[in-house]
C-alpha positions in Angstrom: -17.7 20.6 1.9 -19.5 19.8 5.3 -21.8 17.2 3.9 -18.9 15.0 3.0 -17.1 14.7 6.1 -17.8 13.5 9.3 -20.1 14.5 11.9 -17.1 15.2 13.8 -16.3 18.1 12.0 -19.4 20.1 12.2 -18.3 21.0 15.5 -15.6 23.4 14.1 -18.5 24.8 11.4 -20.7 25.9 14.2 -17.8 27.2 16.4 -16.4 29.2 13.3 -20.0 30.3 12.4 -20.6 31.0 16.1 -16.9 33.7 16.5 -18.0 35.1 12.8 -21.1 36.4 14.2 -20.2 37.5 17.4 -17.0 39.3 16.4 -17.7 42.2 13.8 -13.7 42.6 14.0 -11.7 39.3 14.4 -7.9 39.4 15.7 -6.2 36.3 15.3 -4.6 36.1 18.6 -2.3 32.8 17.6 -0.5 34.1 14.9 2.6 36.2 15.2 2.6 39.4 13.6 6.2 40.0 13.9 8.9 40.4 10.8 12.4 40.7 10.0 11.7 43.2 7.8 11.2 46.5 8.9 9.3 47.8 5.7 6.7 45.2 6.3 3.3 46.5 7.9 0.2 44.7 8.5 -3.1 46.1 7.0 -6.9 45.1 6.5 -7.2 43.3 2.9 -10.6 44.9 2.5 -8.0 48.0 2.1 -6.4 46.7 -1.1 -9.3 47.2 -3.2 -8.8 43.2 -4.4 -11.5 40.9 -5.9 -13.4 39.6 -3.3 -15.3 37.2 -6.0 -14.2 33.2 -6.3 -12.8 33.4 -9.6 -9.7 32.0 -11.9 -7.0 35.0 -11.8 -5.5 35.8 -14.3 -1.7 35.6 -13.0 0.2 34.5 -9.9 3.3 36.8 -9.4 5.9 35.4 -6.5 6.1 37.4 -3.4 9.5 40.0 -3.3 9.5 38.9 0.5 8.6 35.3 0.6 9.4 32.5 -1.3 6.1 30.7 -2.1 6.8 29.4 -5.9 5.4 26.1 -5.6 2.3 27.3 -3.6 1.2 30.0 -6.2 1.9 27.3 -8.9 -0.2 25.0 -6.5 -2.9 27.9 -6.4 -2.6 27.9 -10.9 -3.6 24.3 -11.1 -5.9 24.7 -8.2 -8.2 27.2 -10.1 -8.7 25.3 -13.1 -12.0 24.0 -11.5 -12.5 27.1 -9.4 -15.2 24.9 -7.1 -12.0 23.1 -5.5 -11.2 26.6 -3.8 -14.9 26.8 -3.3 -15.0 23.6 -1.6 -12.3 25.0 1.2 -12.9 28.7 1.4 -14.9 30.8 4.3 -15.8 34.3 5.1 -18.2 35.8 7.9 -17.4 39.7 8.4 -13.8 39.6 9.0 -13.2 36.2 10.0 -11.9 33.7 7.1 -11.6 30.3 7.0 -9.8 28.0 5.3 -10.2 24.0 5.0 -6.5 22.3 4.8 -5.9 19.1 4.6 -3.1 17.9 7.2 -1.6 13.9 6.7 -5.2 12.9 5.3 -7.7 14.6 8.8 -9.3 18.1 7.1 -8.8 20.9 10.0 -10.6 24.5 9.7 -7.7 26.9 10.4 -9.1 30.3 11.4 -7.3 33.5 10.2 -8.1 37.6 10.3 -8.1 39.9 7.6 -4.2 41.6 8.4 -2.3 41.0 5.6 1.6 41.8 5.3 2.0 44.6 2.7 5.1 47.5 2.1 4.9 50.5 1.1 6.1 52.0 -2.6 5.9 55.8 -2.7 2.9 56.5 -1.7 1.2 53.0 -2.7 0.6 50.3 -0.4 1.5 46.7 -2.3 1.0 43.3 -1.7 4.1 41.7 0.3 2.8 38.4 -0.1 1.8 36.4 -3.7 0.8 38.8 -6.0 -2.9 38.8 -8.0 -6.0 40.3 -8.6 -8.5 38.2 -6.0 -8.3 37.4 -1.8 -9.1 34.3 -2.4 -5.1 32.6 -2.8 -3.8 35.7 -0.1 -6.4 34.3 2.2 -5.1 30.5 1.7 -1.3 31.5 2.0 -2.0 32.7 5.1 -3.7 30.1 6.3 -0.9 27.7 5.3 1.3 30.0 7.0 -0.6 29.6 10.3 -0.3 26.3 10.0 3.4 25.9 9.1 4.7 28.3 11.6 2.3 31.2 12.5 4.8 33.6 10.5 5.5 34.8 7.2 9.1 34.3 7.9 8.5 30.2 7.8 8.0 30.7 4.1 11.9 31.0 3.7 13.0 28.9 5.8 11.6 25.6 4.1 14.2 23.1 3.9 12.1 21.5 1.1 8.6 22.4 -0.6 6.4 20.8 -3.3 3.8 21.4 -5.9 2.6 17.9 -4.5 2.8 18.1 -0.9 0.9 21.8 -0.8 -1.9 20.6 -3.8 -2.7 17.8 -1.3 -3.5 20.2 1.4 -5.4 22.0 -0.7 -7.8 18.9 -2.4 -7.2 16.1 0.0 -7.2 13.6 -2.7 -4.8 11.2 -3.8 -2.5 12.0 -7.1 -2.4 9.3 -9.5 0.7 9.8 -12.0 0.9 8.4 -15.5 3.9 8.2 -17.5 4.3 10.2 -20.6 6.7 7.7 -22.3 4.0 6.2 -25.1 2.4 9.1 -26.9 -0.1 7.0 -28.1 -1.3 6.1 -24.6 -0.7 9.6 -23.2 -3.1 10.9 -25.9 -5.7 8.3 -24.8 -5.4 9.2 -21.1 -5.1 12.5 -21.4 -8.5 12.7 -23.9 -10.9 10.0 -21.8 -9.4 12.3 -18.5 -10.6 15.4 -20.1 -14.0 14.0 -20.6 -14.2 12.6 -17.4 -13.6 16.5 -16.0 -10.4 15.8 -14.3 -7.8 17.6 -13.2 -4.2 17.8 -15.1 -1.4 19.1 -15.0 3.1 18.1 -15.1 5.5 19.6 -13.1 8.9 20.7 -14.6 12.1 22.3 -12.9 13.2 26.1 -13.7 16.1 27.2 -12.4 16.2 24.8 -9.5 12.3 26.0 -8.5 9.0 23.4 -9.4 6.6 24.6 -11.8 3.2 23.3 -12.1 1.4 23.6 -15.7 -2.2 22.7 -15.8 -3.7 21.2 -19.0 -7.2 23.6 -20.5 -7.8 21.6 -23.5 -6.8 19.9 -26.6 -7.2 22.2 -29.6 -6.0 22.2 -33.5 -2.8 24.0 -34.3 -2.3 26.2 -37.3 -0.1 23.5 -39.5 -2.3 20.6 -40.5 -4.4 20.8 -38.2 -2.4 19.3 -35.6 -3.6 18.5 -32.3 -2.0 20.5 -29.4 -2.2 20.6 -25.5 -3.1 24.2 -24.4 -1.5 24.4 -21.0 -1.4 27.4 -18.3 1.6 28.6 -16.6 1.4 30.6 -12.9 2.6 33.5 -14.4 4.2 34.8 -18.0 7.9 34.1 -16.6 7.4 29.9 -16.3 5.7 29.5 -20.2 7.6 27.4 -21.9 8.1 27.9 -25.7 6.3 25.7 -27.7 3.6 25.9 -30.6 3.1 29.3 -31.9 -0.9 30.5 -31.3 -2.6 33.7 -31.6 -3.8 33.9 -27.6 -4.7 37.1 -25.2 -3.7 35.4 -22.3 0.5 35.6 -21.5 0.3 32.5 -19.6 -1.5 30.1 -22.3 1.0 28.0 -24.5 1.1 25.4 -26.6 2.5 21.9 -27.4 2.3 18.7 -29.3 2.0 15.2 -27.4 5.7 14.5 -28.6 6.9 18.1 -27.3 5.0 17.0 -24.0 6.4 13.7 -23.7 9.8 15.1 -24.1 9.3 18.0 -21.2 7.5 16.2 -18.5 8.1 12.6 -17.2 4.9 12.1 -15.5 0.9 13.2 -16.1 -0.5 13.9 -12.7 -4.1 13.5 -12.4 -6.4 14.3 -10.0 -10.1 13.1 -10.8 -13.2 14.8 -10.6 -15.5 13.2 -7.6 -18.0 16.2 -6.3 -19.7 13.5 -4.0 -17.6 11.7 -2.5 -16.7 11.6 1.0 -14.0 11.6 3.2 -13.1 9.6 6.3 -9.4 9.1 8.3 -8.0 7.5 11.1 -4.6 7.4 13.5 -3.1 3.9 12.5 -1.8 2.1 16.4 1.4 0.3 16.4 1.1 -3.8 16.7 4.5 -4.2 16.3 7.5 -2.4 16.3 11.3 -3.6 16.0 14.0 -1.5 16.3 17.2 -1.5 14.5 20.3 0.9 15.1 19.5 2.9 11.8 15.5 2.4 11.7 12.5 1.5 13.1 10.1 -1.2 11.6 6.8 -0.5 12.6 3.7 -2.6 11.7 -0.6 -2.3 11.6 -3.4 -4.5 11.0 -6.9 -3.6 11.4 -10.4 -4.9 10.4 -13.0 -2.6 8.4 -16.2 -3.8 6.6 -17.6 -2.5 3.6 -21.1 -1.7 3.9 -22.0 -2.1 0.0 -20.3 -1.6 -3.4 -18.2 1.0 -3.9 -15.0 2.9 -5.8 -12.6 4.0 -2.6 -8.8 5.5 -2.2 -7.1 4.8 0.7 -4.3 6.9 1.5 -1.2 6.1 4.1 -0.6 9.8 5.0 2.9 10.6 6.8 3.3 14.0 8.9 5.1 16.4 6.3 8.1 17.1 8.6 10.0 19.0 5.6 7.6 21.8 6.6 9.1 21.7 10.2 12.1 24.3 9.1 12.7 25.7 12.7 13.5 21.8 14.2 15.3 20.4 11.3 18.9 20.2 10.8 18.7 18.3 7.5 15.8 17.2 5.4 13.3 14.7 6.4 14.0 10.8 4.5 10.8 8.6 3.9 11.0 5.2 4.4 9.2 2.5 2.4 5.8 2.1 3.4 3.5 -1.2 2.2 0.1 -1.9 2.2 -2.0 -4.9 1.3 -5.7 -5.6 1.8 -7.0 -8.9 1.4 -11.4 -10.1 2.1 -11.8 -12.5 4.6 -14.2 -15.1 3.8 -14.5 -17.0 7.3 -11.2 -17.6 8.2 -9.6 -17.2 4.7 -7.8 -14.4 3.0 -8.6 -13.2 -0.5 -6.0 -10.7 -1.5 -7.5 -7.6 -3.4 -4.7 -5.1 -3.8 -1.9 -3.6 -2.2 1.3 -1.2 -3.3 4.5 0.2 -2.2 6.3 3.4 -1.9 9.0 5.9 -0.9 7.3 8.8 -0.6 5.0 11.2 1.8 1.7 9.3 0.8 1.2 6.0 -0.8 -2.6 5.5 -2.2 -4.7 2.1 -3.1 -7.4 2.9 -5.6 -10.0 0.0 -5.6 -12.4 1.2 -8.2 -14.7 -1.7 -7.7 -14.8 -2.7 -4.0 -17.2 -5.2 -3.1 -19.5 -5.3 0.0 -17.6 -7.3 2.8 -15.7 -7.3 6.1 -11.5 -7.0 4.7 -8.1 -6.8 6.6 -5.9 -3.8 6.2 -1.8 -4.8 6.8 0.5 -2.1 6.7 4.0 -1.6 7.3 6.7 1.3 7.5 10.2 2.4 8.1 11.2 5.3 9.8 15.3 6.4 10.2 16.9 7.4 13.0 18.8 10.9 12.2 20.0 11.2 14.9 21.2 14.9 14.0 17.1 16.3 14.2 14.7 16.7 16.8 14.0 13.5 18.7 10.2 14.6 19.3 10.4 14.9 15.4 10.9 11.4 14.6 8.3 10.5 17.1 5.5 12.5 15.6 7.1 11.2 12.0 5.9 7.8 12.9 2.5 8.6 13.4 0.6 7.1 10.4 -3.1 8.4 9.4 -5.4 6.0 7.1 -7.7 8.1 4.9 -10.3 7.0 2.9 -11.8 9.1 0.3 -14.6 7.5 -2.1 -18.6 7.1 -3.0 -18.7 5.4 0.3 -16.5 5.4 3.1 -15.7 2.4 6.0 -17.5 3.9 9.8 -15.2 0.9 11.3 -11.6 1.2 11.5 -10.9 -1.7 14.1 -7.2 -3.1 15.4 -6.8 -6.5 14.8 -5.0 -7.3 18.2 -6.1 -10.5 19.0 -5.0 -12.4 15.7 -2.3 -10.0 14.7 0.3 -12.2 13.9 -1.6 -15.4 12.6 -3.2 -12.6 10.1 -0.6 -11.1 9.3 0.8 -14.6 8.2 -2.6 -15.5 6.0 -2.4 -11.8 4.4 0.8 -12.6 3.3 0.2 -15.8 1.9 -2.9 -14.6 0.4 -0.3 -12.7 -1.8 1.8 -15.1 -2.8 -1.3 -17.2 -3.6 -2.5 -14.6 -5.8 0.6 -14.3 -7.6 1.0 -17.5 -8.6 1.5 -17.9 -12.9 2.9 -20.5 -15.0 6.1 -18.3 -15.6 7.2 -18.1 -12.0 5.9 -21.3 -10.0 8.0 -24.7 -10.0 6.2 -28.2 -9.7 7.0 -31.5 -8.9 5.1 -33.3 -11.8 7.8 -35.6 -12.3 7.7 -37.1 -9.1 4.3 -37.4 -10.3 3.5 -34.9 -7.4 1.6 -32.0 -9.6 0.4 -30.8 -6.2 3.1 -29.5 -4.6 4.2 -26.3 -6.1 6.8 -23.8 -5.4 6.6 -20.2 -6.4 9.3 -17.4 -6.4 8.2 -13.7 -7.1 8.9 -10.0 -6.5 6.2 -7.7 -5.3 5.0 -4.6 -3.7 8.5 -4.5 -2.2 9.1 -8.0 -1.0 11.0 -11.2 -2.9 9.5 -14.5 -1.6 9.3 -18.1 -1.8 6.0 -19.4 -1.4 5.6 -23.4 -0.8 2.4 -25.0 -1.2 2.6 -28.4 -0.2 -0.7 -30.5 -1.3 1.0 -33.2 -2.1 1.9 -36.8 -0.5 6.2 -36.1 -0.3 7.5 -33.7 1.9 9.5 -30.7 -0.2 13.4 -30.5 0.8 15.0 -27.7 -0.8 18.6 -25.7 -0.5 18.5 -22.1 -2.5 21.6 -20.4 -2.4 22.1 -17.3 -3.7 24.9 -16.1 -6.4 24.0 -12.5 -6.0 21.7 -10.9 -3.6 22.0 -7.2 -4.3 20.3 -5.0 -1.4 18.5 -7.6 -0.6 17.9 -9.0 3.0 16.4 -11.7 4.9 13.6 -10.4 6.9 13.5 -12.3 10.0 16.4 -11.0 11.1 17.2 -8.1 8.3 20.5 -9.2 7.4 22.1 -10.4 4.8 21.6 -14.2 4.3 23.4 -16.0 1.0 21.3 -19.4 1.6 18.3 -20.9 3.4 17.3 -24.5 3.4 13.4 -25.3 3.7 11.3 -28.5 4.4 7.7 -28.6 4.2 5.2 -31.7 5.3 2.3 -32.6 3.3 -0.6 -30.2 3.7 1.6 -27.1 5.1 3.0 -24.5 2.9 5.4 -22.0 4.1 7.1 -18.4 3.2 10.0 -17.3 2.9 10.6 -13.6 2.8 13.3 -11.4 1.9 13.2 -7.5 1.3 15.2 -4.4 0.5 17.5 -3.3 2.8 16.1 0.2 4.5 19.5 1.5 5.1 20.2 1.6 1.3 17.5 3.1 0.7 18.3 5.7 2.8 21.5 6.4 1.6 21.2 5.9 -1.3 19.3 8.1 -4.4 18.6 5.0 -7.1 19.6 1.5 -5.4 19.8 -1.6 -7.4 17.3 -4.4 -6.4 18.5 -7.8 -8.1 19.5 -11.2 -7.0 20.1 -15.1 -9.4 19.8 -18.2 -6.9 20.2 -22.1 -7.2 17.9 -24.1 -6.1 18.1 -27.6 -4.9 16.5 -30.6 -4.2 16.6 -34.0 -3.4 15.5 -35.5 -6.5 16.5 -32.3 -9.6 18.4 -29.5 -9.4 17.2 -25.9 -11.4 18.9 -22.9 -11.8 16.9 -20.1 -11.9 17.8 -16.0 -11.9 15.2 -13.2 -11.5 16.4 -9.5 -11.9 13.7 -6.9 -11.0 12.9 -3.9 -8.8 11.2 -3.9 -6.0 11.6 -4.3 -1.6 10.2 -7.1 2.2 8.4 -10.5 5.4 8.8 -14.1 6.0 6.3 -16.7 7.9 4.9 -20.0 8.5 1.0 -20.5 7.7 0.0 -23.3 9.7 -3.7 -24.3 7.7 -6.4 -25.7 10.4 -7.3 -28.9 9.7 -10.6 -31.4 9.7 -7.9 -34.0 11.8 -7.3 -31.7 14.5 -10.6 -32.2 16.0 -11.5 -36.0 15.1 -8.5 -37.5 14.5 -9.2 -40.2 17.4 -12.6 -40.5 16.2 -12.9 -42.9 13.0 -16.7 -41.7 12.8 -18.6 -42.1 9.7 -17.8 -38.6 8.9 -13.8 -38.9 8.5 -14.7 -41.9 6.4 -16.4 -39.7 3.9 -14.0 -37.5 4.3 -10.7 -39.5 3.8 -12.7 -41.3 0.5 -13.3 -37.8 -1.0 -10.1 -36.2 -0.4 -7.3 -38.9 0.7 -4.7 -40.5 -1.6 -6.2 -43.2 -3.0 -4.3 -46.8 -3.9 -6.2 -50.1 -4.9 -4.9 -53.2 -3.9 -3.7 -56.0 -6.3 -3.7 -59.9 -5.7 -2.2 -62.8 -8.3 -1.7 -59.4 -10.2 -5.8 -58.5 -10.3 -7.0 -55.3 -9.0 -9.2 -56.5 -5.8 -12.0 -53.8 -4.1 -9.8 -53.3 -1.3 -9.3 -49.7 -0.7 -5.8 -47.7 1.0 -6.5 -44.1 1.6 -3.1 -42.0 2.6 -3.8 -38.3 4.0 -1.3 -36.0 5.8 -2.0 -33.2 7.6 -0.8 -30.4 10.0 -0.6 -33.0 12.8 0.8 -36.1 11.1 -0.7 -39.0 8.8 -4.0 -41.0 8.6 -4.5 -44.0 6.9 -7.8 -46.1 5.8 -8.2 -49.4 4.9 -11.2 -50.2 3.4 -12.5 -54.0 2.8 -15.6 -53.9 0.1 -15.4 -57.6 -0.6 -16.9 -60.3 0.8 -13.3 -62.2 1.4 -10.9 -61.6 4.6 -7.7 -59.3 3.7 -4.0 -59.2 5.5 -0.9 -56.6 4.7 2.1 -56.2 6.8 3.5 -52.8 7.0 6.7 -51.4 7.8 7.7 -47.8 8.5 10.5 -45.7 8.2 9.8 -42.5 10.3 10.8 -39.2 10.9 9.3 -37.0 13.9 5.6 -39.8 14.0 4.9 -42.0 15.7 2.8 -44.9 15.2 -0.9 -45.1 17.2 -3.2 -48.3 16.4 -4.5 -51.2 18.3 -1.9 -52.3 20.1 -1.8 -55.9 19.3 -1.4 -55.2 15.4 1.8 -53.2 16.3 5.2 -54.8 16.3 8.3 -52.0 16.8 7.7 -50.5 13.5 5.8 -53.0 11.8 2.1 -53.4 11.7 0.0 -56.2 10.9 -3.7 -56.6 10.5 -6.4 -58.7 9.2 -9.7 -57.9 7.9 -12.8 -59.1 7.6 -15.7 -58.7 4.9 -16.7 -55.2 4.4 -14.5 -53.7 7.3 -12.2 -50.9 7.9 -9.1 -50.2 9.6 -7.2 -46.5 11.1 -3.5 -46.3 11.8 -2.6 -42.9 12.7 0.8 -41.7 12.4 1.4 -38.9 15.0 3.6 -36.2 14.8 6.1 -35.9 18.3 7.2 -32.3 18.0 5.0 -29.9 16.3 8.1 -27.4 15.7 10.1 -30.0 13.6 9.0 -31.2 10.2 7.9 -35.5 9.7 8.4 -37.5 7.3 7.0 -41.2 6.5 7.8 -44.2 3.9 5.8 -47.5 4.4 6.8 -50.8 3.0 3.4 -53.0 2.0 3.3 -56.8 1.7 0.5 -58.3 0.9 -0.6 -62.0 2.3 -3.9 -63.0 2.6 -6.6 -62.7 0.4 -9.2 -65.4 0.5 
């Protein structure tokens, strides 16, 4: 377990190593050894006569004291490959140890050998889980320590879960599959298998989780059948399936379909004996606080030394634990993440996801060497009716990474937060974009400008990508907008209106309202718009689920640097990636060249002369937010006129006045001299 985590960490080994062997008795002076029940004693587990060996047992019984279901159903699919309690177990005289995993950063929690046991006749029993080996009594009491430092905590839970306690136990993510197509669910279930994974489904009894791990696929009596042979904690949870002659109470049977119809969800927790784990405490960049939540949001910088499969995990504190501070249960908010390579000063996006839950996991199975940006955001609620420390620590976010290599750099990306948190963003949208949800302006004979409208990873948006030589002037107004908010200023908004310049593309960003989701269990996501412009008008409706962010992305340009330099260089330039019209004289095309290119800071125009005869136009503009810079004797108020001679070329540069505002330009050419 110590060669794959941090150096950090070997510093507990040693120290636990180092108290082992200097203490031939250990008393664990932390934990409280108090209860409220008065037939409960404390005694040395060497005294029980249990298994001392690292081995499957053969049942889990629930405690008569404590309520531990989903933790000895935890400890059921936990022993399937017996080297995961292995990996996370320690014993040096009577010192024990126990690796947990807390919100993604592994912690050795040291524990003594007094276990809490009552007395029956003249029999001392097990108060705690009940089963043949020391092994689980050992963990449960370390999870104890950590939740509360007394048995008591155990019942006062406000909630528990197979899931939260099996990733404290494994520290690895849980990737769910559903069981809807059989067909599929065979497949996955089969190649899983071979791969040496963990599986197992989770079903409610009486109001209480249990946790069924999958042994094997075998043939049934009847045909030959295939079945799933699953394992149940103990005899009480096996469900009734497929009769099989078996030893073992706990062992049952069922088909795929009988499977499919029982559990919603395979979980599956894959087999990776090498690789290593690494986590971090995620800094606020930004924060904005509303009266029911708080929006918090990260960016930071890692690199990626070479290729490699990696999970990255955005672990939340499991406050639900916290039963002694709560008043009512603990409500996650959304929480996003996207990661996108930066090439220079480009984004790339590579994944991201979404989810409502304790931990939401990327898994990047082939991660290519590189230097990427992680963007992560997250809502927290104000309950005002808990702990106020509580919702502090609640919004303390841990990155772990857990893979075949893992990132040494976690850096924040303070300096250009928001301009990359506007590229990530667009890097999105620009990844998303398919013929079934982008618009064009083909004909306006403007195939460059297109306009794309999608829901993902939580957010709608409208991406604008402007490459064209018109500005785009849209109005979309919403018929329905269900749960869905603007996120500038996360309210409701029914219609926006948007006009983009040449060469600038913008988003717009809606996403689903936090308060809904907190109060409600299954909110409806949808929303239909009209859209407008000034030449066609569409209609078009999109109803899917999903949640949020909105921004400008202002591209750097060649022009911002040269613009007042008409070098050789811009010439090459303008030729290669201008607007390009030809001249025409006595209706004859003539080798007289107009370049048009608009950029971030206005227009530039080229005239070029490749004939041996002297050329004159007269322009006139109609402008919006530019103004006109040239040699000030071809200007006229808004009218320029030039002449020029063999093999020469002109600049007119149209600037912009107010970098906020959006420009505009139409030119009026008249030809007269060409001789």
């Amino acid at each position: 377990m110590l060669q794959r985590l941090p150096n950090k960490y070997k510093e507990d080994y040693y120290k636990f190593n180092q108290i082992g062997n200097e203490r031939q008795t250990f008393i664990d002076s932390e934990f409280d050894y108090t209860d409220q029940n008065s037939q409960i004693q404390f005694l040395r587990i060497g005294s029980l006569g249990l298994n001392k060996n690292i081995q499957p047992c053969s049942e889990f019984k629930r405690s008569q004291y404590y309520q531990d279901n989903s933790l000895i159903n935890a400890f059921n699919i936990l022993q399937k490959d017996i080297q995961f309690v292995k990996n996370i177990y320690l014993n040096l005289n009577s010192l024990y140890g126990v690796w947990l995993n807390l919100q993604g950063e592994w912690h050795l929690i040291k524990i003594d050998e007094k276990i809490p046991c009552y007395l029956t006749g003249n029999i001392q029993k097990l108060a705690t889980l009940e089963c043949e080996c020391e092994w689980p009594i050992i963990i449960e009491k370390a999870i104890v320590k950590v939740l509360g430092k007394n048995y008591d905590i155990l019942n006062r839970l406000i909630e528990e879960s197979i899931e939260a306690f099996m990733f404290m136990l494994i520290g690895q993510p849980i990737m769910k599959v559903s069981t809807e197509d059989i067909s599929n669910l065979k497949s996955v279930i089969i190649s899983q298998m071979q791969n040496h994974s963990l599986l197992f489904a989770v079903q409610k009894q009486n109001g209480l989780e249990c946790g069924y791990v999958i042994q094997a696929i075998v043939k049934g009596n009847i045909k030959e059948q295939e079945l799933i042979q699953m394992r149940a904690a103990n005899r009480n949870s096996v469900i009734s399936g497929q009769q099989f002659i078996q030893n073992d109470k706990c062992v049952f049977f069922l088909t795929f379909k009988q499977f499919s119809e029982i559990f919603p969800e395979l979980c599956i927790i894959q087999y990776h004996p090498t690789y290593q784990w690494s986590s971090k405490e995620l800094i606020i960049q930004q924060k904005r606080e509303f009266q029911q939540y708080v929006e918090n949001t990260y960016c930071y910088d890692f690199d990626i030394v070479q290729d490699c499969h990696l999970y990255m995990s955005i672990c939340q504190r499991d406050q639900n634990f916290n039963s002694n501070q709560l008043v009512s249960p603990i409500k996650y908010g959304l929480i996003r993440i996207l990661i996108s390579k930066k090439n220079d000063d480009k984004f790339e996006f590579t994944t991201g996801d979404y989810n409502i839950k304790q931990n939401v996991c990327l898994d990047m199975q082939e991660l290519t060497k590189g230097s990427y940006t992680l963007f992560c955001q997250g809502y927290f609620y104000n309950q005002i009716e808990n702990n106020p420390k509580l919702h502090q620590e609640q919004q303390r976010l841990f990155v772990q990474y857990f893979g075949s290599s893992v990132p040494d750099n976690l850096i924040a990306n303070t300096t250009e937060f928001f301009e990359s948190s506007k590229l990530m963003l667009a890097s999105l949208a620009m990844n998303d974009v398919s013929k079934e949800n982008t618009r064009t302006y083909e004909q306006l004979e403007q195939p460059e400008i297109q306009v794309t409208t999608q829901m993902n990873l939580g957010m709608l948006y409208f991406y604008y990508n402007n490459m064209g030589t018109t500005k785009i002037e849209e109005e979309v107004v919403f018929d329905k907008c269900e749960n869905i908010i603007d996120f500038e200023t996360m309210k409701v908004q029914n219609k926006f209106n948007v006009i983009v310049p040449p060469h600038n593309d913008y988003l717009k960003l809606y996403v689903y309202d936090p308060f809904v989701i907190f109060n409600e269990d299954q909110p409806i996501f949808q929303y239909s718009c009209n859209i407008k412009s000034l030449v066609h008008s569409t209609k078009k409706t999109f109803m899917t689920q999903s949640m949020n962010l909105s921004k400008v992305n202002h591209k750097q340009s060649i022009f911002e640097s040269i613009a007042n330099n008409p070098s050789l260089e811009l010439i090459t330039y303008m030729k290669e990636n201008a607007k390009q019209a030809t001249r025409v004289w006595n209706n004859n095309p003539i080798d007289v060249q107009m370049y048009i290119y608009q950029h971030q800071e206005g227009v530039i125009i080229l005239y070029l002369n490749n004939t041996q005869n002297i050329y004159e136009e007269k322009l006139t503009f109609t402008l919006d937010n530019l103004t006109i810079n040239c040699t000030p004797s071809l200007r006229q108020g808004n009218q320029v006129y030039f002449q020029l001679d063999s093999y020469a070329h002109l600049f007119i540069y149209l600037n912009i006045l107010d970098n906020k505002k959006p420009y505009s330009h139409k030119i009026q050419c008249i030809y007269t001299l060409y001789k």
